[in-house]
KOLBA-275193 format. One record per residue (C-alpha): x, y, z; residue number from 1. Coordinates in steps of 0.001 Angstrom, whole numbers, plus 524288, in hexadecimal, padded with zeros to 5 digits. Layout:
<sites>
(site (X Y Z) NUM)
...
</sites>
This chain:
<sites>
(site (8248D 7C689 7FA47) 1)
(site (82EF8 7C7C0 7ED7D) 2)
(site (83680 7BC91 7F452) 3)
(site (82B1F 7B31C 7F5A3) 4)
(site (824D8 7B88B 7E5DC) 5)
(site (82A4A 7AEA5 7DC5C) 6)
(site (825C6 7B8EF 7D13B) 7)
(site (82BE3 7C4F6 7D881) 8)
(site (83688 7CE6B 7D063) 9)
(site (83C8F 7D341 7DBD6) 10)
(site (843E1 7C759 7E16B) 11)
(site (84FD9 7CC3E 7DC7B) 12)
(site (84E96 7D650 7E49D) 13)
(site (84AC2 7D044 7F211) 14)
(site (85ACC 7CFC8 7F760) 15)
(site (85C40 7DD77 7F534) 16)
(site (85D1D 7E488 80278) 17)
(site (856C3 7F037 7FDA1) 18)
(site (84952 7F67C 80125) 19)
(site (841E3 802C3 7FC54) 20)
(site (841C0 80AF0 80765) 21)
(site (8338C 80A22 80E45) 22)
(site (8372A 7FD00 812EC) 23)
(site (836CC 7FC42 82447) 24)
(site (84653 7F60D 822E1) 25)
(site (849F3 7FD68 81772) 26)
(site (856E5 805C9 81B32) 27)
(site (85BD2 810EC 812E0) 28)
(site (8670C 80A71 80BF4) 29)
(site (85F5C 7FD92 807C3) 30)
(site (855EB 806BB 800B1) 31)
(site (85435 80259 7F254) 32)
(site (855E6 8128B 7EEC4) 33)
(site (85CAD 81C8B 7F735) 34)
(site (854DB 828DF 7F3D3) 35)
(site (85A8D 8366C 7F23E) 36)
(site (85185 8402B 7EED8) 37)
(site (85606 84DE1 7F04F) 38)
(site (84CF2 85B56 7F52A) 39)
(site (84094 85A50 7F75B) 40)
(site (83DBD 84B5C 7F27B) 41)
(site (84568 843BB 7FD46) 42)
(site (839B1 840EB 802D3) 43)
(site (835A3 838B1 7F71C) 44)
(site (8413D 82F24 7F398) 45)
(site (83E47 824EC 7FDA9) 46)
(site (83401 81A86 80192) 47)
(site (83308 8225E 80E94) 48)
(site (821DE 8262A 80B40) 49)
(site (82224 815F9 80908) 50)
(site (82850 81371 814EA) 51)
(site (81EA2 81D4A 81CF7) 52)
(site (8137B 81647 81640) 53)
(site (81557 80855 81B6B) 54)
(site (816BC 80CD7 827EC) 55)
(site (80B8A 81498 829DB) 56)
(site (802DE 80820 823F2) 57)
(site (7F5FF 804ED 82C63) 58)
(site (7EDFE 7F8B5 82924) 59)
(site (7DE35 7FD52 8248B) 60)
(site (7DABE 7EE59 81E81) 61)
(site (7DEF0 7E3F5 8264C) 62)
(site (7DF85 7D5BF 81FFD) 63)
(site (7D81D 7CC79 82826) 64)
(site (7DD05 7C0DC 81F6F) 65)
(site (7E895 7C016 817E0) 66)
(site (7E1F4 7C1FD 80903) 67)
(site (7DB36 7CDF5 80F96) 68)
(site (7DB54 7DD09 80D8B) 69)
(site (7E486 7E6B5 81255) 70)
(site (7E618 7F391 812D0) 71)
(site (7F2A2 7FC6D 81955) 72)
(site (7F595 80AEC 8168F) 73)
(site (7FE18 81596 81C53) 74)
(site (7F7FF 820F6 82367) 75)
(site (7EE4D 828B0 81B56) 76)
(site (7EE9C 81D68 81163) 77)
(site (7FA71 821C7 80AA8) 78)
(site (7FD5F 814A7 8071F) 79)
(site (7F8FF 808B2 8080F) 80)
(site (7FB3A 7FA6F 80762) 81)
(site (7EF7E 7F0D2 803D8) 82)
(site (7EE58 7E273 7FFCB) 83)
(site (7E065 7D9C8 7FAD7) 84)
(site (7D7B3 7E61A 7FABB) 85)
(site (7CCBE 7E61F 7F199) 86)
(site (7CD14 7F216 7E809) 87)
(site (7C2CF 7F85C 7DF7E) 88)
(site (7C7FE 802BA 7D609) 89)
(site (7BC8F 80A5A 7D2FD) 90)
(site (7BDF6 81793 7CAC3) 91)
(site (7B7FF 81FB2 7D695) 92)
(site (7BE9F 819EC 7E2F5) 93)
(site (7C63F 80BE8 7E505) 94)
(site (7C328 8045C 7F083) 95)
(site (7CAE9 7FC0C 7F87C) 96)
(site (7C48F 7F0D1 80129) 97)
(site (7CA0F 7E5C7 80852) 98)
(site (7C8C9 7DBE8 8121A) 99)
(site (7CDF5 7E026 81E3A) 100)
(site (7CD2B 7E4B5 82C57) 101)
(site (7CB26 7F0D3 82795) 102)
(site (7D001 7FD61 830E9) 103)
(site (7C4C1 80894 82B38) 104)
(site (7C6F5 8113E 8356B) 105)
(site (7D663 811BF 834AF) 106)
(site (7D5DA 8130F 82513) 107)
(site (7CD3D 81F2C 82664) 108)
(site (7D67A 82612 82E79) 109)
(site (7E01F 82401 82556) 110)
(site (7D88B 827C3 818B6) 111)
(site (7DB02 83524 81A1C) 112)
(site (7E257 83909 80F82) 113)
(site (7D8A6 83743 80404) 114)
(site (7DF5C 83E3F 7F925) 115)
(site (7E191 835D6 7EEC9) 116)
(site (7EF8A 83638 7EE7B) 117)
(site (7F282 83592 7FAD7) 118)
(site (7EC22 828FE 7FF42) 119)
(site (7E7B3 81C1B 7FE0E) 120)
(site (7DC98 823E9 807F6) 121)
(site (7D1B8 8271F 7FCB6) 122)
(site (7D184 81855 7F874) 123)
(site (7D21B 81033 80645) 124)
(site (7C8CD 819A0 80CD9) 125)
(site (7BE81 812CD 8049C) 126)
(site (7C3F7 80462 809F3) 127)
(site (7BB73 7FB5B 80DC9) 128)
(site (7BB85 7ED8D 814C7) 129)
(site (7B666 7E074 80D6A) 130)
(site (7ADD5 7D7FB 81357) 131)
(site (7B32D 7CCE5 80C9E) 132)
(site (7C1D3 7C9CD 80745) 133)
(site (7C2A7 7CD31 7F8CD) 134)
(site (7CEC9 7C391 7F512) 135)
(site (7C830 7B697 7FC7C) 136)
(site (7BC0D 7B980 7F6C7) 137)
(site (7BFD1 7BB7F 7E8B6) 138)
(site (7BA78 7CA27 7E7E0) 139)
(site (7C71D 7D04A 7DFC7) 140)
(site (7C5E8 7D0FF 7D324) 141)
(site (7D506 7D55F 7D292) 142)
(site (7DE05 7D135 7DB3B) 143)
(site (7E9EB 7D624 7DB23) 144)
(site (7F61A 7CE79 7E16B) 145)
(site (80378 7D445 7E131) 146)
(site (806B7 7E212 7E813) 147)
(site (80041 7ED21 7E144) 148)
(site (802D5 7FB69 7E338) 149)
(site (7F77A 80620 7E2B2) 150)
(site (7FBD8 81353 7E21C) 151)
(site (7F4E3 81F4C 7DF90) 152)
(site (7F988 82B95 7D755) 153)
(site (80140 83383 7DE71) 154)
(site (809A1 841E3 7DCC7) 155)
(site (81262 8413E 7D162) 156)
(site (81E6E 8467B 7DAD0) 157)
(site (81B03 83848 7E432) 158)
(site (81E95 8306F 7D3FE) 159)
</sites>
């Protein structure tokens, strides 16, 4: 996407043959970082949980056109991965809607884990499908374009 983004600050870097770590054909030595962590906290100097994540990923909201909703997570909603959703941040609950094939059934199953921090399960629970598609029909009143990351307070050690 950098390559084809006239506006993008990271074309400088595009020739380097280096990757984070999570990447599929990422091998140990082209890592950016080569962690060392020593005891007890090996565990946490790589993108190994990142890596886990992508591949456990299961489609709930499946676009039926391309300026459609979507919605993927990893198992028990660990993570997840979402693009045109409609969003209402209310003080009680937010609630997440989209225009889909929706998959009810499978994202029950996985919303299991309802703690707060531990999931994206206490928000998408509450998802439900559109009847009609919210970016053709001009019902945003914010839309936002570019990648945006959501994340939710977690355990100071995990900072």
């Amino acid at each position: 996407k950098c390559s084809n983004d006239i506006d993008c600050p990271y074309k400088g870097y595009l020739n380097h043959n280096k990757c984070w770590g999570y990447e599929y054909d990422c091998k140990w030595d082209r890592q950016y970082s080569t962690p060392a962590c020593p005891g007890d906290h090996k565990g946490w100097a790589d993108f190994g949980f990142v890596k886990q994540q992508l591949e456990e990923m299961k489609v709930f909201c499946e676009p039926l056109f391309p300026d459609d909703s979507s919605l993927e997570c990893s198992e028990h909603l660990r993570f997840c991965q979402r693009s045109r959703l409609d969003t209402k941040w209310m003080f009680k609950r937010r609630r997440y809607r989209g225009y889909c094939d929706f998959y009810k059934d499978k994202l029950n199953e996985q919303a299991d884990h309802i703690s707060p921090l531990q999931s994206w399960g206490p928000e998408m629970r509450y998802f439900t499908k559109l009847t009609r598609r919210p970016m053709v029909e001009g019902d945003c009143d914010v839309i936002i374009e570019k990648p945006t990351f959501i994340m939710k307070i977690d355990a100071i050690v995990n900072m």
